[in-house]
BALOBA-1460 file (C-alpha; in Angstrom, 3 decimals):
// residues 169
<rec num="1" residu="x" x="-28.723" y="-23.633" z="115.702"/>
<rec num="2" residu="x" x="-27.634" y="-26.274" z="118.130"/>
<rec num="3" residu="x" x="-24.076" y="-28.079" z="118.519"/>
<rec num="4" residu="x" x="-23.148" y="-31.393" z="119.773"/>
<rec num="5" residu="x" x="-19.782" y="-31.737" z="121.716"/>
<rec num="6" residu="x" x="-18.570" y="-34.971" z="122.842"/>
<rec num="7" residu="x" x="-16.654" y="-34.502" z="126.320"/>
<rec num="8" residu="x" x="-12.862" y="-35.760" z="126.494"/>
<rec num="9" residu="x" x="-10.676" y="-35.968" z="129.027"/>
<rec num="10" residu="x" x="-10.170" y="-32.689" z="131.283"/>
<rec num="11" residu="x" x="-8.326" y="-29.987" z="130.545"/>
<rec num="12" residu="x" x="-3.915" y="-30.194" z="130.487"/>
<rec num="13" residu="x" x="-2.623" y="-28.604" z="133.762"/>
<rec num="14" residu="x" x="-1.609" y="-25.182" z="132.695"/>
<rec num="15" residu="x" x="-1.386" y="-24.126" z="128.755"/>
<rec num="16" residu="x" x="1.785" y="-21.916" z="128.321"/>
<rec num="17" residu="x" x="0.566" y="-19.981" z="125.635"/>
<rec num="18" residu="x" x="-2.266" y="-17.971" z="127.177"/>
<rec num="19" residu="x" x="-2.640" y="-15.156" z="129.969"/>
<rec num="20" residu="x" x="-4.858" y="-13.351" z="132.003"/>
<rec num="21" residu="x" x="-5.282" y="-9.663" z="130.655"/>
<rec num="22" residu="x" x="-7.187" y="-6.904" z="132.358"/>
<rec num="23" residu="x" x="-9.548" y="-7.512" z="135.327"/>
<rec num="24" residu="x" x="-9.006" y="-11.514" z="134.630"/>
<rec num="25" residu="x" x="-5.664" y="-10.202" z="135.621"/>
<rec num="26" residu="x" x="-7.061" y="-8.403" z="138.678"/>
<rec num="27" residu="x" x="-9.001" y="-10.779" z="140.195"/>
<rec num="28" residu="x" x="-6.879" y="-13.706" z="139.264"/>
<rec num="29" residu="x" x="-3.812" y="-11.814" z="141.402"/>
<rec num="30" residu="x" x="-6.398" y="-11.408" z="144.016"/>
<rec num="31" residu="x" x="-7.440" y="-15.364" z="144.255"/>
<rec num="32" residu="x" x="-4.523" y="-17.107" z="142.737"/>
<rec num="33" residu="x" x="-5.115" y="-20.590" z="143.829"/>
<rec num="34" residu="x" x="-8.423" y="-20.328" z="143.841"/>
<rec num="35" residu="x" x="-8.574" y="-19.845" z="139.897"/>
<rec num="36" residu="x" x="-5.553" y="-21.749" z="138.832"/>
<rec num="37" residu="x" x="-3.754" y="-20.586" z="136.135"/>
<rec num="38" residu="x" x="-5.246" y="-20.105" z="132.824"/>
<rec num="39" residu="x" x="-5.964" y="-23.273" z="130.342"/>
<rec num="40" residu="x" x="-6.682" y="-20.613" z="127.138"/>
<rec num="41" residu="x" x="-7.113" y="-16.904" z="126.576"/>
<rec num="42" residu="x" x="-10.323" y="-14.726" z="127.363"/>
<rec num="43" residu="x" x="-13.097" y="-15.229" z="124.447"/>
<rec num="44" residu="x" x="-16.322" y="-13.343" z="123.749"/>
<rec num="45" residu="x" x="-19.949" y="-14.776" z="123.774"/>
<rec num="46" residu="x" x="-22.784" y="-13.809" z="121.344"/>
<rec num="47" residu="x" x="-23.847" y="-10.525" z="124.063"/>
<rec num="48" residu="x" x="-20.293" y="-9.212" z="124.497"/>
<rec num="49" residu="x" x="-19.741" y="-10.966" z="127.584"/>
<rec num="50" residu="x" x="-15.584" y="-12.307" z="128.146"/>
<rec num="51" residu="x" x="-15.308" y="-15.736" z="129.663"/>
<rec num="52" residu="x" x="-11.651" y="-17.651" z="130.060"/>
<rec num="53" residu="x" x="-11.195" y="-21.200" z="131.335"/>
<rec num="54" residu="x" x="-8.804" y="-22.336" z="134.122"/>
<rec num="55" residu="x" x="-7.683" y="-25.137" z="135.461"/>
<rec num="56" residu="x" x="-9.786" y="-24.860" z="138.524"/>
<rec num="57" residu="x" x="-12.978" y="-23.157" z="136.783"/>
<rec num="58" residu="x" x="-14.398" y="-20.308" z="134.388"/>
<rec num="59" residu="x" x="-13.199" y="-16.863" z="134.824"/>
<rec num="60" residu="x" x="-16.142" y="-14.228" z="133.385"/>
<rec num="61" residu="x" x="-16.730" y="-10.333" z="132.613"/>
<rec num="62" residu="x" x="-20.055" y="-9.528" z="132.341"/>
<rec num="63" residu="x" x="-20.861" y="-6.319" z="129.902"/>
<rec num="64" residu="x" x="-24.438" y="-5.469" z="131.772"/>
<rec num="65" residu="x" x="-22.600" y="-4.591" z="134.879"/>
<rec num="66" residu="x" x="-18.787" y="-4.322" z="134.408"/>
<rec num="67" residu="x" x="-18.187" y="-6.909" z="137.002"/>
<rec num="68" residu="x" x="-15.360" y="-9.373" z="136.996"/>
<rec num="69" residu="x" x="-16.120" y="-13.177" z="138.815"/>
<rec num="70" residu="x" x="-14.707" y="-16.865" z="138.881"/>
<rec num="71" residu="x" x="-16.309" y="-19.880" z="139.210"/>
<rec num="72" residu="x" x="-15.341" y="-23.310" z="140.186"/>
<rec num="73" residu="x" x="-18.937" y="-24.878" z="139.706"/>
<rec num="74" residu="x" x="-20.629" y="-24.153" z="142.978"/>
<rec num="75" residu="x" x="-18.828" y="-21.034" z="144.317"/>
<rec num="76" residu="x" x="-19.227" y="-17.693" z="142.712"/>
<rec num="77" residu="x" x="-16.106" y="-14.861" z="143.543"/>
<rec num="78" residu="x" x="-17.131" y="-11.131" z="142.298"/>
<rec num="79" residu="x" x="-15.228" y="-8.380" z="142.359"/>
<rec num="80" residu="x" x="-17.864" y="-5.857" z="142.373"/>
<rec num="81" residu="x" x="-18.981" y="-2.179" z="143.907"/>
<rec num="82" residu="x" x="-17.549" y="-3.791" z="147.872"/>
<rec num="83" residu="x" x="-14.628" y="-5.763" z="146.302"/>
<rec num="84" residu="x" x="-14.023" y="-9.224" z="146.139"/>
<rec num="85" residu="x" x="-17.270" y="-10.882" z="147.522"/>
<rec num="86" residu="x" x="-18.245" y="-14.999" z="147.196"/>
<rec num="87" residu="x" x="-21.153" y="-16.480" z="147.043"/>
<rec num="88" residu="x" x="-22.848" y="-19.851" z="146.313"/>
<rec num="89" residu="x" x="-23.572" y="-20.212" z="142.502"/>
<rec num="90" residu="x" x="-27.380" y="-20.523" z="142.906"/>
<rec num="91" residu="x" x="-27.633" y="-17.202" z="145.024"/>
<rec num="92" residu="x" x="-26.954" y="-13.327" z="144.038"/>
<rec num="93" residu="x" x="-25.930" y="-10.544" z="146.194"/>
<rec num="94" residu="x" x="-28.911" y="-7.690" z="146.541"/>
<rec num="95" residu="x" x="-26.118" y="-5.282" z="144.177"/>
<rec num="96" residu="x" x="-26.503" y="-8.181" z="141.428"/>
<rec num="97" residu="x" x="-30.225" y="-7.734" z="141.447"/>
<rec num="98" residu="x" x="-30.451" y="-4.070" z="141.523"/>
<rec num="99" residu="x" x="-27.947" y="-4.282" z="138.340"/>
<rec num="100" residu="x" x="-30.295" y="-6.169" z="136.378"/>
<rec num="101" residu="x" x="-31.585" y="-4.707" z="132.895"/>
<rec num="102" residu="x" x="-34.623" y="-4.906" z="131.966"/>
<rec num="103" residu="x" x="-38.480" y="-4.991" z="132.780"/>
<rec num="104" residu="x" x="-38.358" y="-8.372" z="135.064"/>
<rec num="105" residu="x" x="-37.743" y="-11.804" z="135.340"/>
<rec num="106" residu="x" x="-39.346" y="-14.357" z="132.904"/>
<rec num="107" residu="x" x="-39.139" y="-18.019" z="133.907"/>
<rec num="108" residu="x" x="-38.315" y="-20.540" z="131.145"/>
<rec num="109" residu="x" x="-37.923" y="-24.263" z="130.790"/>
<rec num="110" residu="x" x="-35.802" y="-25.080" z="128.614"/>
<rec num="111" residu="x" x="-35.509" y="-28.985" z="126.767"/>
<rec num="112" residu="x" x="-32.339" y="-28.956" z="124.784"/>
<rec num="113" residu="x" x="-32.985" y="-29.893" z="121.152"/>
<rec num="114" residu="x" x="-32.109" y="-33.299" z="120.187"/>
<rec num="115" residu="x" x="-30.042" y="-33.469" z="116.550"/>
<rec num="116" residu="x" x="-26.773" y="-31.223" z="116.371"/>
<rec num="117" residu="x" x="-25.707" y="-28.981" z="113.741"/>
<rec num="118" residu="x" x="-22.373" y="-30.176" z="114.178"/>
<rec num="119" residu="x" x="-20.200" y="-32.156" z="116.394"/>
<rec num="120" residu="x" x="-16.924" y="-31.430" z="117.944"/>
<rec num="121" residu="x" x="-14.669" y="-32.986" z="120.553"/>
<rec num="122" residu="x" x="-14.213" y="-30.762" z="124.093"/>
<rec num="123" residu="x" x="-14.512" y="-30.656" z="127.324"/>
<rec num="124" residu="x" x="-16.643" y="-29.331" z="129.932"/>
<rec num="125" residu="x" x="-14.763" y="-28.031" z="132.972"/>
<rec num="126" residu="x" x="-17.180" y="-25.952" z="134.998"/>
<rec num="127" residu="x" x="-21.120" y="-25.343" z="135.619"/>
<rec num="128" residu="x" x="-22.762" y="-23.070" z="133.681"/>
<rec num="129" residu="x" x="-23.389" y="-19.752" z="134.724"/>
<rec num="130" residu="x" x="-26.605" y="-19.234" z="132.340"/>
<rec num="131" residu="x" x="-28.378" y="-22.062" z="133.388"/>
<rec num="132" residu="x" x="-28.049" y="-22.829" z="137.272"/>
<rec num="133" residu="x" x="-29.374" y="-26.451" z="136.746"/>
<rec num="134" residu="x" x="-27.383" y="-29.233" z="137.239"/>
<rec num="135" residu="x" x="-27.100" y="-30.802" z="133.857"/>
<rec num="136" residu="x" x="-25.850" y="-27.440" z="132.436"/>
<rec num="137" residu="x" x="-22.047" y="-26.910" z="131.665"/>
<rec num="138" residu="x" x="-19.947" y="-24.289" z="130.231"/>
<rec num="139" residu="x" x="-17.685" y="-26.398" z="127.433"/>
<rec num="140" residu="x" x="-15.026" y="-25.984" z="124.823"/>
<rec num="141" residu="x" x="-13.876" y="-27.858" z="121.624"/>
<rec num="142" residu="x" x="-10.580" y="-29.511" z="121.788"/>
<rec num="143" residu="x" x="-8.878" y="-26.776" z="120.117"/>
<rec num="144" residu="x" x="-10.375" y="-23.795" z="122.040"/>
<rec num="145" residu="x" x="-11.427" y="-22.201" z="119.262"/>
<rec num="146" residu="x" x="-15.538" y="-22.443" z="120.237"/>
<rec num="147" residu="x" x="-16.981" y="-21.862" z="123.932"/>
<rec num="148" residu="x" x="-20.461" y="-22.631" z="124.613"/>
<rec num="149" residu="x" x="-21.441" y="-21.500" z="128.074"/>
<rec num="150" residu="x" x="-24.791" y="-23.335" z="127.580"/>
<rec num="151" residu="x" x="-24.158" y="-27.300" z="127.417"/>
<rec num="152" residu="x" x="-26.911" y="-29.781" z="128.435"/>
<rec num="153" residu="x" x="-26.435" y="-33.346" z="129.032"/>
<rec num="154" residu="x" x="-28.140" y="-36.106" z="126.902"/>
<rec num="155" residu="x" x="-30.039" y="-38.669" z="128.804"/>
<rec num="156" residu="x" x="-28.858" y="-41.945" z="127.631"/>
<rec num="157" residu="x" x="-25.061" y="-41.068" z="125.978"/>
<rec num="158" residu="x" x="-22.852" y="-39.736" z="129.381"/>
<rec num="159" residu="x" x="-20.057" y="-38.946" z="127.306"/>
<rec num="160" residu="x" x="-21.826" y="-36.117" z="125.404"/>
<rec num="161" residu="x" x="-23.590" y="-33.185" z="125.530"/>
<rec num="162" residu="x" x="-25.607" y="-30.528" z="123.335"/>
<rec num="163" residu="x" x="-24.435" y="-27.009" z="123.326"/>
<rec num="164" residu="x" x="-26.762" y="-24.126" z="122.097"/>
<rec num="165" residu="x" x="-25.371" y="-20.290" z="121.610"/>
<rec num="166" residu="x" x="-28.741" y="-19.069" z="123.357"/>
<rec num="167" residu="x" x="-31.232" y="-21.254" z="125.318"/>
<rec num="168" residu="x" x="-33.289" y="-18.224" z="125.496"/>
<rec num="169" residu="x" x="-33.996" y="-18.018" z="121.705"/>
């Protein structure tokens, strides 16, 4: 199933309502204006994995390796099994690898379908972290009630994009 989200205008500065909770909490105390405060509160993708947008970037906890990390779009900080480590988005740390689950690495292209099961208003306010490519965005509708950390760009309308749940499926 694929979803269409038209892009608005960026995110307000800081949303009063919502907080950082747990190792968001952690690592946001650890990098404070790096992150920015928080523009909602943490949700969960399809796998389990916690993501929370700030005004500066995407805050995520990934469930394969317990890890806690912020990203602005082309800076990655972890804190992992050394503490709080950066990196640039496209590169991993030799832990990250080792962490990986399963039998190997299988290279896909993937061409992001072009009708939409639905359409939504949003915004996009940081790279995705599934798809390192630069027409990939992590995105959520107007009233943060969906997050899609896997938004492509349509050639032709620059105001929109087309979210999927799982570019791998």
């Amino acid at each position: 199933m694929a979803f269409g989200v038209l892009v608005a205008t960026p995110p307000p500065a800081h949303a009063q309502s919502c907080t950082f909770v747990l190792g968001f909490a952690t690592l946001h105390s650890m990098i404070p204006t790096i992150t920015g405060n928080c523009v909602n509160n943490e949700s969960h993708t399809a796998n389990s994995d916690g993501l929370q947008n700030t005004v500066n970037g995407l805050m995520v906890w990934r469930k394969a390796d317990n890890f806690t990390a912020f990203t602005n779009g082309s800076q990655t900080w972890i804190n992992g099994p050394f503490g709080l480590q950066t990196r640039p988005n496209n590169d991993r740390f030799a832990w990250e690898v080792n962490q990986a689950k399963g039998a190997g690495t299988k290279v896909i292209t993937f061409v992001p379908p072009t009708t939409a099961a639905k359409q939504a208003s949003g915004m996009c306010t940081a790279a995705s972290i599934a798809a390192t490519r630069p027409d990939a965005f992590h995105c959520t509708t107007s009233n943060n009630t969906e997050s899609f950390e896997a938004c492509f760009t349509i050639p032709g309308k620059p105001s929109a994009v087309m979210c999927v749940p799982d570019p791998t499926e």
